[in-house]
N, C-alpha and C positions, 0 to 999 in steps of 0.2 A: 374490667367489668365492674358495674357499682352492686349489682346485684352478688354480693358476695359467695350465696351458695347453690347457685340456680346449676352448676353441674352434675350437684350432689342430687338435687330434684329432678332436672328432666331427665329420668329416664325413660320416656317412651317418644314417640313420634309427638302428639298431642301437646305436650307439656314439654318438648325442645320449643314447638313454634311460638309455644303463650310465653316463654320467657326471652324469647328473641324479639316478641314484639314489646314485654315492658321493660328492656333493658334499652331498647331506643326510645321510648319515651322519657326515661329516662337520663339519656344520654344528652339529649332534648336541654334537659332543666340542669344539667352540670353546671355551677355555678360560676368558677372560672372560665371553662370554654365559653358561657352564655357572654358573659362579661365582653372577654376577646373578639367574638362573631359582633355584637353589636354598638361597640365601642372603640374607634379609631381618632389618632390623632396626626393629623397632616399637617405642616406648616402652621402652625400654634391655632390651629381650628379645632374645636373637637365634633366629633360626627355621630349620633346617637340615632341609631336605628333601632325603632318601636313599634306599636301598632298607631297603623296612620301617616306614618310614613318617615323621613327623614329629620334632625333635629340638627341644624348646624350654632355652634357658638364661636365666637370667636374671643380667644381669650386676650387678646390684647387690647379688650374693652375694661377687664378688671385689671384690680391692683393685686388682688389676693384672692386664690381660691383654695377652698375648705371645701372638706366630707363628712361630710353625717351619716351613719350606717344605724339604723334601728330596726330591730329581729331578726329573726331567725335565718340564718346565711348571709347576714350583710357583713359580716364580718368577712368572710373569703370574697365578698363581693367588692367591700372597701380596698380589698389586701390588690385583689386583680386589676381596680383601679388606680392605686397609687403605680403601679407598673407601668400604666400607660399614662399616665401625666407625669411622671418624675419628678423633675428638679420646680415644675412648677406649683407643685402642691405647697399650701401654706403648713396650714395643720388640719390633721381630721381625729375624729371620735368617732366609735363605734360600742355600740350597745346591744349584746347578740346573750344567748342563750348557753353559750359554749363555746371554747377556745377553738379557733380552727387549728387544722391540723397545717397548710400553707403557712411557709416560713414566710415573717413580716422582714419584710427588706429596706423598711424606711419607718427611721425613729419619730417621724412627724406625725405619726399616726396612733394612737394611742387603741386599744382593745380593752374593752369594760365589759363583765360578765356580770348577767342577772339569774335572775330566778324566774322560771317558767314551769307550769301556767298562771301560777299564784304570784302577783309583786312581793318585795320583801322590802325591806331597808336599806339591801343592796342596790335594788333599784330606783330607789330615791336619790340614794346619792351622784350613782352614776348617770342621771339625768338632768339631774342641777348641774353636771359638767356637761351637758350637750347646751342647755337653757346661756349657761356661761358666754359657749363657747358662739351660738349663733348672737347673742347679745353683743356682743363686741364687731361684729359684722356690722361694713360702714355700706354704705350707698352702691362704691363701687366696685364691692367684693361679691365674688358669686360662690352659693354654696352650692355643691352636688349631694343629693341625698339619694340611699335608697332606705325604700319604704318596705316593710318583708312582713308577711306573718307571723305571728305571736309579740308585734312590737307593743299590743294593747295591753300585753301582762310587762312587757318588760318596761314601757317608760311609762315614769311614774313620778309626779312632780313634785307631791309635797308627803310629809307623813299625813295630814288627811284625807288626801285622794287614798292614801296606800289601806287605811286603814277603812274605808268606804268602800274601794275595790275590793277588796277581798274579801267583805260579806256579800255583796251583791253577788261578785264572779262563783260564788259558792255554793247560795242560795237558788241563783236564776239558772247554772248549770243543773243543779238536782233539782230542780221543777222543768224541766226540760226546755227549756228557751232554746229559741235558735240562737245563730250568730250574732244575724243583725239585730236582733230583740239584744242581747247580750251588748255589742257595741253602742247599741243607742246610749244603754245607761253608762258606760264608761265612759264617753264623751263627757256627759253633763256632770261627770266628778270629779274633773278635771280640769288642770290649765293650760295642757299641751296636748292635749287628742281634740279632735271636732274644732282643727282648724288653729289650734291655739301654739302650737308652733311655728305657726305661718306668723301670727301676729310677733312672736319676740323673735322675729327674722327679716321683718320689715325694717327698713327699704331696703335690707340687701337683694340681690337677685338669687332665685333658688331654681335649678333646675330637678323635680324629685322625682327620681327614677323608682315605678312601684311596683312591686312583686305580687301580685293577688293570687288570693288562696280564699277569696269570696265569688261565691255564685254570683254569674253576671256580670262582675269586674264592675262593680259598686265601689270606685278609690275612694270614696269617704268613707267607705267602712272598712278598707284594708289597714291594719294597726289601729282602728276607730278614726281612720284620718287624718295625722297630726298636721297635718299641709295642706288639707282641701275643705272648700269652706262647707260647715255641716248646716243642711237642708232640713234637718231636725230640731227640737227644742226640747226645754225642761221639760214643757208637758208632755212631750211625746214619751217623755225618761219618765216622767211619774206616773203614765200610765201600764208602759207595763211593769213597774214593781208594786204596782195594784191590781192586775192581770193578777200575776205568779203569787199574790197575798203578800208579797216582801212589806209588809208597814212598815212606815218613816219613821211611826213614833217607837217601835221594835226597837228597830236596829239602828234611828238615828241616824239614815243616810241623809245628805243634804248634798241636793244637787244644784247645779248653776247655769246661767246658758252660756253656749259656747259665743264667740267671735262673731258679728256680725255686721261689721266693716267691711265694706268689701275691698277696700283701698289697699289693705294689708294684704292682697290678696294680686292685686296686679303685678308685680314682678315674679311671681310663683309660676312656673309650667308644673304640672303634674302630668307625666306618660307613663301608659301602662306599658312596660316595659318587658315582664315575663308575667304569661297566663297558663293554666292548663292546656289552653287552645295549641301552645307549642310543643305540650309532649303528647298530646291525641292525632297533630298531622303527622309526627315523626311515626308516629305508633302505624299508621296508616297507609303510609308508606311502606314501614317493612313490612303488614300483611300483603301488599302489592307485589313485593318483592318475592315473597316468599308464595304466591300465586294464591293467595285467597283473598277474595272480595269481602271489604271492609263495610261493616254499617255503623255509625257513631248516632248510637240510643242519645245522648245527648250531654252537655257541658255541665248542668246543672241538676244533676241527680241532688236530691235531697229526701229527706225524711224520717223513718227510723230506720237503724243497718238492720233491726233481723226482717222488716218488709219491703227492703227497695228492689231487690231482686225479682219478687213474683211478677211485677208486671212485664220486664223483661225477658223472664223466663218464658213465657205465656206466647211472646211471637216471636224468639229465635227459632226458626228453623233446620234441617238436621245439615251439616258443614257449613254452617254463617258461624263466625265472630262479630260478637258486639262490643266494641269499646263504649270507653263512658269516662264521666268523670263528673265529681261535685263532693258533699259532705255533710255526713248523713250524721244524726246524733244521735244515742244511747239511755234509753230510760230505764233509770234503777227502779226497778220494783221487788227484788228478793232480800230479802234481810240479811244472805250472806253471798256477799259481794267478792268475787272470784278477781282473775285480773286477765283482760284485755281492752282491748281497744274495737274503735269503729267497724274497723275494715276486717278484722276478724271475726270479730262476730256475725256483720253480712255473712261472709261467706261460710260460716257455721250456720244460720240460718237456711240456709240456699242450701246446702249440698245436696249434690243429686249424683247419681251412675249414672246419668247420659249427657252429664254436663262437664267441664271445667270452668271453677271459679278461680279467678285470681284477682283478690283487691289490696290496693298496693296506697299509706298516705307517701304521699312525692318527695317529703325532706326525708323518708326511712323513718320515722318515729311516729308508734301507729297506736301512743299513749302507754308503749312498754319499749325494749330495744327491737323488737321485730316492729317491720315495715309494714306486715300483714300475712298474708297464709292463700295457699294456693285448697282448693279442695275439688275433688273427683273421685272415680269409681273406688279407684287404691286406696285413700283416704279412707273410705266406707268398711273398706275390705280391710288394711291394718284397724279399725275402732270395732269392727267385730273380732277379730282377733285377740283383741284387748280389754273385751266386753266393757267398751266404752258406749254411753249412751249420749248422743250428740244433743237431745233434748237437755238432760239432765243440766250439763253445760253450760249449756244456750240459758236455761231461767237461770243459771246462778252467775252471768254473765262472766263466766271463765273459761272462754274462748280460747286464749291463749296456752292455758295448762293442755285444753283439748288436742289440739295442733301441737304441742309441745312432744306430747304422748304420739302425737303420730308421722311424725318428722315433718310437716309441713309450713311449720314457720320460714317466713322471707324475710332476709339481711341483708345491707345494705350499707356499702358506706354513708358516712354523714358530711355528702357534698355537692346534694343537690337543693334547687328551691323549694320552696314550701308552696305549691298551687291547689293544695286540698288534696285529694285521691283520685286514684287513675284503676278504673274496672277494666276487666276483661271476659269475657264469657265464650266460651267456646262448647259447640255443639257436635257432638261426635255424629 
């Protein structure tokens, strides 16, 4: 089970089913098994099944192949990979977030830990050994990359981008920027995001297999893009840190444009490889299984977490389940700042006695060590009990301590993809 304590929770009817359908959606995004299901090697071919359909290479066209693993799970992603190409791996590097826990079975393959969600100097350097390492990549070597969420805090090219990203990522965060608002300006701070790993990898061939945790499956904004050429520009990056008030002459950001050769660009495949989209039909599946008829409110939930629920709430009906999935963001507005995450605070917003909420972010890390929090009528009933006031919570954005106090935090091993959050709602 990844869901580490969902026995301890379900105890009722209701709340057995909501965790039996997010443990297959999760099961879905296990990052090993994903690896295994969509990657085969027959007779020095390799066979890469993604959306869109099949990817065949054949390796007896390079001299040498390398791995590139950047964010969050590329690490177990790299490790499951070197398993199935073996003795023909040259060298690879990986740049992930945290040591996996998969024993690495081949010294060819090196593991670099950074700092997430903020770069550091750690991540500087262990960048300049991926930069190295695709540099030296001749014409007829092909590198395999995966591309994952949180790759846009982790690689990070020079101490100027590092020390540029971290006021921007600080500032455009607490003035609530989305994603994509957020990724535009990391691109243009950069030498390796918004395409600019593509260019210090030309001519070798790259095949980059991408893990989206972006609404829409937007691959130039998944890690800001390091491999896919960005459609954006400086001006687009100076306009919104004129949006959010960020001034240049402030805080001294100085942006660039990215890569716009597109020459650099034709030996590159970029496939979406793992989306939300695969743990919402796994999901859907087991409500089939388990005999109730599924409605998928939609892939791209967005907005703030304490108002994405009401529209939902508004046309579930009494025995529908609504799945969902997307990634909602958090506006500070109280002066003492409690601790949680997204997905708990939704579902602190929402709680209702004729509902179950369960939001869940996909890699288990929901901006604390819980994945997120289930809430319903018991929920309700232990927080009176404990004359907890869920509002009170809810403005001091300390979600988490709430749930904490009322057993409803969800854990999760840390071994699955990063594809944003995965909702559930259930209608008694």
């Amino acid at each position: 089970m990844i869901i580490t304590n969902s026995q301890k929770l379900a105890i009722n009817s209701l709340r057995k089913k909501a965790f039996l359908i997010a443990e297959a959606g999760y099961e879905a995004i296990d990052i090993e098994k994903a690896v295994n299901r969509k990657i085969k090697l027959r007779n020095n071919r390799l066979e890469i099944f993604c959306f869109g359909g099949r990817v065949k290479i054949n390796l007896f066209d390079f001299n040498r192949v390398f791995i590139i693993g950047i964010g969050k799970g590329s690490a177990i992603a790299s490790i499951s990979l070197v398993k199935i190409l073996g003795k023909k791996l040259t060298k690879g590097i990986v740049l992930d977030s945290q040591i996996p826990k998969l024993k690495i079975e081949n010294s060819k393959l090196k593991i670099l830990i950074g700092t997430h969600p903020l770069p550091s100097k750690q991540n500087v350097i262990a960048t300049q050994e991926i930069i190295k390492l695709v540099k030296s990549a001749n014409k007829d070597d092909l590198i395999i990359s995966f591309i994952c969420g949180g790759g846009s805090a982790l690689l990070c090219g020079s101490d100027k981008e590092l020390k540029n990203s971290v006021i921007a990522t600080k500032e455009l965060t607490k003035a609530g920027a989305n994603i994509l608002e957020l990724n535009t300006v990391r691109k243009h701070l950069s030498e390796v995001k918004g395409g600019g790993l593509a260019k210090l990898v030309y001519p070798a061939t790259m095949i980059s297999l991408i893990v989206s945790d972006v609404l829409g499956n937007n691959l130039s904004m998944v890690a800001s893009g390091p491999t896919v050429f960005d459609k954006t520009t400086k001006n687009d990056a100076e306009k919104i840190l004129t949006k959010y008030k960020i001034q240049n002459t402030k805080y001294k950001i100085q942006t660039r444009e990215t890569p716009k050769d597109k020459k650099c660009f034709k030996a590159i495949e970029n496939l979406l490889f793992i989306s939300n989209q695969d743990a919402i039909l796994a999901m859907v599946e087991k409500t089939k299984k388990i005999k109730i008829k599924p409605k998928i409110y939609s892939l791209e939930i967005k907005g703030e977490a304490k108002n994405i629920f009401v529209p939902i709430i508004k046309k579930i009906k009494k025995g529908e389940i609504f799945l969902g999935a997307g990634e909602t963001i958090v506006k500070l507005k109280s002066q003492k700042i409690g601790k949680g995450g997204r997905n708990t605070e939704a579902v602190l917003a929402a709680i209702n006695p004729n509902l179950l909420i369960l939001s869940l972010a996909s890699d288990g890390r929901d901006n604390t060590e819980a994945a997120g929090a289930i809430g319903d009528a018991l929920t309700l009933i232990k927080a009176k009990k404990m004359n907890l006031n869920p509002k009170k919570f809810l403005d001091d954005h300390d979600s988490f301590n709430f749930f904490k106090k009322t057993g409803d935090l969800i854990f999760t091993e840390q071994k699955t993809f990063n594809v944003a959050d995965l909702m559930i709602i259930l209608r008694k």
